[in-house]
C-alpha positions, 0 to 999 in steps of 0.5 A, a space after each residue: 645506026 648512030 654515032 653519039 653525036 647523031 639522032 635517029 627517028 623511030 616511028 611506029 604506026 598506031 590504029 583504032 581497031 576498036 569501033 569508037 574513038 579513042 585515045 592511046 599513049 604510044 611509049 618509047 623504051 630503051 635497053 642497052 644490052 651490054 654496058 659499063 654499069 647495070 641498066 634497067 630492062 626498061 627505061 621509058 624515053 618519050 611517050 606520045 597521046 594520041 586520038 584515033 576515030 575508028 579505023 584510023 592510024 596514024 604513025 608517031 615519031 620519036 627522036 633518040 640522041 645523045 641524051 634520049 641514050 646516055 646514062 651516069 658512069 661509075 665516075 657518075 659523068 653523062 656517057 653514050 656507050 657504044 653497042 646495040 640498043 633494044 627499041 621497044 615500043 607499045 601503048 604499055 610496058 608490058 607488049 611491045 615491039 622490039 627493034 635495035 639500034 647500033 650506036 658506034 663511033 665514027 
């Protein structure tokens, strides 16, 4: 969990399980489940390309703060909403992982 003036890490871990090198971009999505205004299901947050040999894994990291989460209100100022976060991640929009992140004020 994070409180709006945090960060947090979100790792994934990423393999070559073909039998050449190669190369992917690791995406990061958000979505707030519960919010103030309409949100997308998906909003891309970082995305990283990496090369891989043939059976290698390497993890990589993202770091979500404040602005990786807020979004305009109605009064169209920048805000972090408290609530639970849906963390997808993948190497396309489409399969991905799921994880949530809580954010609170403290």
């Amino acid at each position: 969990m994070i409180g709006p003036e945090g960060q947090t890490k979100v790792t994934v871990d990423v393999t070559n399980t073909g039998n050449i090198r190669g190369d992917e971009v690791a995406q990061l999505y958000i979505h707030q489940k519960i919010s103030s205004v309409t949100r997308p299901i998906k909003e891309l947050r970082g995305f990283h390309r990496i090369s891989l040999n043939p059976g290698e894994t390497k993890t990589v990291e993202f770091t979500l703060g404040p602005k990786e989460l807020s979004f305009l209100n109605r009064e169209m100022q920048p805000v972090v909403e408290t609530g639970a976060f849906e963390l997808m991640a993948g190497g396309n929009s489409v399969e991905l992982i799921t994880t949530t992140l809580h954010v609170v004020n403290r």
